[in-house]
C-alpha positions in Angstrom: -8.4 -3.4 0.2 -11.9 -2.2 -0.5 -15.0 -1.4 2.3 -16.5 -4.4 1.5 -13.9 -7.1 2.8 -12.7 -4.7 4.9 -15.6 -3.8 7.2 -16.5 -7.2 7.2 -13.1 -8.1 9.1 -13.3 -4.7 11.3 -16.9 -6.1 12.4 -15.2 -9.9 13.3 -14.2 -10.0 17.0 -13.3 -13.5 16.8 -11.3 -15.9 14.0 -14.4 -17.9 13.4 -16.5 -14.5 12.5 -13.3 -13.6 10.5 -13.5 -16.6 8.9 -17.2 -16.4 7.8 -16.2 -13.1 6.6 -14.0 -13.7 4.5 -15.7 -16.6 3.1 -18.9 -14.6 2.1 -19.3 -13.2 -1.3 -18.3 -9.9 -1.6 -17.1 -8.0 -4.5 -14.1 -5.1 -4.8 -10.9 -4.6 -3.8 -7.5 -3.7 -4.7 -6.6 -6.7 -3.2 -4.0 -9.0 -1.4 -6.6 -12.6 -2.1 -7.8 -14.0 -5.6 -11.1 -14.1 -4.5 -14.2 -12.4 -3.1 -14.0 -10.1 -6.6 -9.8 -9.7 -5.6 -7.1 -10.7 -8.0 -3.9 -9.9 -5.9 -3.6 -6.3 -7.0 -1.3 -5.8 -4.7 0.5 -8.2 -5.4 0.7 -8.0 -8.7 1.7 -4.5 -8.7 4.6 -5.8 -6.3 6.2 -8.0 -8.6 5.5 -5.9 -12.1 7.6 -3.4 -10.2 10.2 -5.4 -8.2 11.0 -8.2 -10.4 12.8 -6.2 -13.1 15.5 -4.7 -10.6 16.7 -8.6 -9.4 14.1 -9.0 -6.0 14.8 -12.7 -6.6 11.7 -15.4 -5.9 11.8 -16.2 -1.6 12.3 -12.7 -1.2 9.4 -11.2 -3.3 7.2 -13.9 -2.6 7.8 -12.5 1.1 7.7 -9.1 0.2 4.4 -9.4 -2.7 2.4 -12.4 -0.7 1.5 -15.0 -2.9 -1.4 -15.6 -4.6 -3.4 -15.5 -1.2 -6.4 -17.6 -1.0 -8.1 -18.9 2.4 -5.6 -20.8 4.1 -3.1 -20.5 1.8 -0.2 -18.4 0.4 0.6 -15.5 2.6 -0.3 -11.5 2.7 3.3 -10.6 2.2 4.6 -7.5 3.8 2.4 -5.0 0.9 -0.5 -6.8 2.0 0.0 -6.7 5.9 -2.7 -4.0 6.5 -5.7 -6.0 5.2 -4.8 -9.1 7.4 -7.1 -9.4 10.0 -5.7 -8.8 13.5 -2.7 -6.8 12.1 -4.3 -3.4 13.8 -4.0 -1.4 10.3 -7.3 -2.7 8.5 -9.4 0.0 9.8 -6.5 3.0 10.1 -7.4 4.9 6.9 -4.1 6.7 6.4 -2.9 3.0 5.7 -5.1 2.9 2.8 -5.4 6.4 1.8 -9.0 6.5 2.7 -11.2 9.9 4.2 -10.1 12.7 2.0 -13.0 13.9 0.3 -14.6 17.0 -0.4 -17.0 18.3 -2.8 -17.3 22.2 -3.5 -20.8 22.5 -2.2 -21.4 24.9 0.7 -23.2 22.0 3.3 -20.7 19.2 2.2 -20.0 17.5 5.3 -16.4 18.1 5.7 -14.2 20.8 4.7 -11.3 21.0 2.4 -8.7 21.6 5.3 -10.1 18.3 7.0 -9.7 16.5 3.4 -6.2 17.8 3.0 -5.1 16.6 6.5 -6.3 13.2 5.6 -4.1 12.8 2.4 -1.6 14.3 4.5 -1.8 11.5 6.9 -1.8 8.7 4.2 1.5 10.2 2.7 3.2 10.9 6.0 2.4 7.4 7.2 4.6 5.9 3.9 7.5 7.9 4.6 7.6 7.1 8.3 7.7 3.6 7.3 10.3 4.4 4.6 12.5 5.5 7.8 12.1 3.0 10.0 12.6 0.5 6.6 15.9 2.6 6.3 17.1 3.1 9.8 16.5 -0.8 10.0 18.8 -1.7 6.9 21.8 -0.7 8.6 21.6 -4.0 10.8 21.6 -6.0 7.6 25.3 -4.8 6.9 27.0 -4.2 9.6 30.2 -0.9 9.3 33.2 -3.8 8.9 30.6 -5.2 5.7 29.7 -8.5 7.9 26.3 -9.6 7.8 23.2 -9.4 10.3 20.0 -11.7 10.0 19.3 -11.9 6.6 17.8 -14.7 5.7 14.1 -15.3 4.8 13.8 -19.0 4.6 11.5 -19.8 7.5 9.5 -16.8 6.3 8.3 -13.3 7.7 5.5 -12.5 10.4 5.4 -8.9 9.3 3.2 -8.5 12.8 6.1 -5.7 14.2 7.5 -8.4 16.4 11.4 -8.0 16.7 11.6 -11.8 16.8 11.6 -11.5 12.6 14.7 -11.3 10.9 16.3 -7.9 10.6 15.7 -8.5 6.6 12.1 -9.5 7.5 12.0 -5.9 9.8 12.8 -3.7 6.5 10.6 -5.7 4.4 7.8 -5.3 6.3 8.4 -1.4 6.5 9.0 -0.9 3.1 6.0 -3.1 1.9 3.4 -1.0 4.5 4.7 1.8 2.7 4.4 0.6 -0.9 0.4 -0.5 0.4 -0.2 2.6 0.7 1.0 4.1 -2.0 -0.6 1.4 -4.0 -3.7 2.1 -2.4 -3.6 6.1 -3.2 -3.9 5.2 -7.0 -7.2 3.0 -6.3 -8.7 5.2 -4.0 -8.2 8.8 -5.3 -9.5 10.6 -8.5 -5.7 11.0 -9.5 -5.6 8.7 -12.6 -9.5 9.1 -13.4 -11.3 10.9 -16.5 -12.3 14.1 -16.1 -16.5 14.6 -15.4 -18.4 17.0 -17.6 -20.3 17.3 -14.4 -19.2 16.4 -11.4 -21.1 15.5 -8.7 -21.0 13.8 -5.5 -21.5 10.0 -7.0 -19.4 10.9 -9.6 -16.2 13.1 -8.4 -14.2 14.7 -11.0 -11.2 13.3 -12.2 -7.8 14.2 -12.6 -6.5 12.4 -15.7 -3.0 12.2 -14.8 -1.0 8.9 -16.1 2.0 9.1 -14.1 2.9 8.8 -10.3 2.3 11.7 -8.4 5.2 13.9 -8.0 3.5 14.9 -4.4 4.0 11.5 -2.8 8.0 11.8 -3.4 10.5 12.5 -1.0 10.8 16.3 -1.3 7.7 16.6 0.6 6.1 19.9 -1.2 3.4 22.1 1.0 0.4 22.2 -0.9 -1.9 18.9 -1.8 -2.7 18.6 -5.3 -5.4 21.3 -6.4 -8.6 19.1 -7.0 -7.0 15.6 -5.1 -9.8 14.0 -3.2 -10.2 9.8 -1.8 -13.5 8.3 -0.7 -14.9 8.5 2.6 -14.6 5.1 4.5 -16.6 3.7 7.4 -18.9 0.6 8.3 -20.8 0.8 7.1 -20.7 3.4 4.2 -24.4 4.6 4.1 -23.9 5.2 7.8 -20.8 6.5 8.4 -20.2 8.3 5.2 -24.0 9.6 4.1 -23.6 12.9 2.4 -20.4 12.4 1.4 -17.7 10.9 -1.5 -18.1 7.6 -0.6 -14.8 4.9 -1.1 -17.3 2.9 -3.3 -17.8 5.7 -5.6 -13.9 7.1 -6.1 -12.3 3.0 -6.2 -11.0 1.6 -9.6 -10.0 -1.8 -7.1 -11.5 -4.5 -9.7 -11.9 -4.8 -13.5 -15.6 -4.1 -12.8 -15.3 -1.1 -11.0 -18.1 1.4 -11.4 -15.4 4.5 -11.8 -13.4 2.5 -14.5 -9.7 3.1 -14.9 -8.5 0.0 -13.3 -5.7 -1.3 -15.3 -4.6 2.8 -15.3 -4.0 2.4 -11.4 -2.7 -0.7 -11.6 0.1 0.7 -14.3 0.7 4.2 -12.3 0.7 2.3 -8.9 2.7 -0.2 -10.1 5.4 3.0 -11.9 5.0 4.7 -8.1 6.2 1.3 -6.6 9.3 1.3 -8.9 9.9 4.9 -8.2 9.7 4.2 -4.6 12.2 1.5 -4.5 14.5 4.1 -6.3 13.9 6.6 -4.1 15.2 3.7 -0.8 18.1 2.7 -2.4 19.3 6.2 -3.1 19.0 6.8 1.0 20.6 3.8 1.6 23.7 4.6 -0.5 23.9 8.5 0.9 23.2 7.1 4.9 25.6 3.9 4.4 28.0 5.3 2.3 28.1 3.4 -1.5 29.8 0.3 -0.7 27.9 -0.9 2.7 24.4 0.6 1.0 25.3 -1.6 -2.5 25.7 -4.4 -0.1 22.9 -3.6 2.0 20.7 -3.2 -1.2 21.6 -6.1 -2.7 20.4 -8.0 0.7 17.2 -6.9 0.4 16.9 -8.5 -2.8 18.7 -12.0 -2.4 17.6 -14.7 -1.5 21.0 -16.1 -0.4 22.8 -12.8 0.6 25.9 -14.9 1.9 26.5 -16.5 -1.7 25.3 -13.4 -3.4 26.2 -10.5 -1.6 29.7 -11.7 -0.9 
């Protein structure tokens, strides 16, 4: 989710200032609403990727959202960190916000400080891929019996253990698919190159596939030239000097920087890659026959019938 709904809902201290923010026109966002200039990026993503390996409807639609608009549909565990009062709207690592730098000698923060916060981002999505996989082993228990897996009276996705253990692993696996949905929208890594760069107008990497750095192997160095905007509320306060979010996002159509249906394909490739990436752990932590089963809980809507 872009600064502009977002600082709006960090400034609300109550629902009804939520509410009138939310319902003001604002514009940007790789989003989880189809409105305010959103379209359910992040939704959409979700389901381009997920659909194709058998998530079947109840569970995606608990796992994507659907088709948020004010007061209805749902954020879905992907879209959890925009919902107000979830605690993660304003935590930039959640939306791989803060790590910029620009190769002038005053810029206002230095390339070390950049690096850590990109580090942060991709940390963050990996310690929600563990939790996610430490969690799936209470889906299928050793003897192959089943936990709580059922979805049918839906997901909070607000950490509460009350959920479902299915809802638990959705929700960790979806905060860490926002984020890496997010890193797409909010870096310079799928972005034209600049003739001349400047601050406005970062250069861009021009890559037009996932990153290999936010895989699992976890390599040292941060991607020579990988930057993300500065985020605060608001922007010309917080950020002045600096690479703002506005300048680097691709989150609408409209988008100043361009290159929005280019994140929207590489993010929605990542997404893919991630899910690949889980069920390979669960196989090698379960062992092949609980982890097929596990795996094949995650995506059913009726695990009992189908996962039998």
């Amino acid at each position: 989710m872009s600064k502009s709904v977002r600082s709006r809902l960090v400034a609300a201290g109550v629902v009804a200032a939520t509410l009138a923010s939310v319902l003001a026109p604002q514009a940007l966002a790789f989003g989880t609403v189809r409105k305010l200039g959103q379209n359910a990026e992040h939704e959409r993503i979700t389901r381009r990727a997920l659909e194709p390996v058998g998530f079947e409807r109840l569970t995606l639609n608990q796992l994507a959202g659907t088709s948020l608009m004010v007061g209805a549909g749902s954020f879905g565990a992907v879209g959890a960190p925009d919902r107000p009062f979830r605690g993660l709207i304003s935590v930039t690592e959640a939306h791989c916000d803060d790590g910029d730098w620009f190769d002038a000698r005053d810029y206002a923060q230095s390339r070390g400080k950049a690096d850590q916060a990109l580090r942060a981002c991709r940390d963050l999505m990996y310690r929600n891929l563990d939790e996610a996989l430490r969690r799936a082993g209470d889906l299928v228990r050793p003897d192959l019996s089943l936990g709580q897996v059922s979805v049918s009276s839906g997901c909070k996705f607000d950490e509460d253990d009350k959920d479902t253990a299915k809802c638990r692993v959705l929700e960790y696996f979806g905060l860490a698919l926002h984020a890496a949905q997010d890193f797409y929208s909010h870096t310079n890594w799928v972005d034209a190159p600049r003739a001349s760069p400047t601050v406005k107008n970062p250069q861009g990497l021009n890559h037009d596939a996932p990153a290999e750095w936010l895989g699992p192997a976890l390599p040292a160095e941060v991607p020579a030239g990988l930057i993300s905007g500065c985020y605060g509320f608001p922007e010309w306060a917080s950020c002045g000097g600096r690479i703002k979010h506005d300048y680097l996002n691709k989150d609408t159509v409209h988008t100043d920087r361009g290159g929005y249906e280019k994140a929207m394909a590489v993010a929605a490739a990542d997404t893919r890659l991630k899910w690949d990436q889980f069920s390979d752990k669960v196989r090698r932590q379960y062992g092949e026959t609980r982890g097929n089963k596990i795996l094949c809980v995650i995506k059913a809507d009726d695990p009992a019938k189908a996962c039998a």
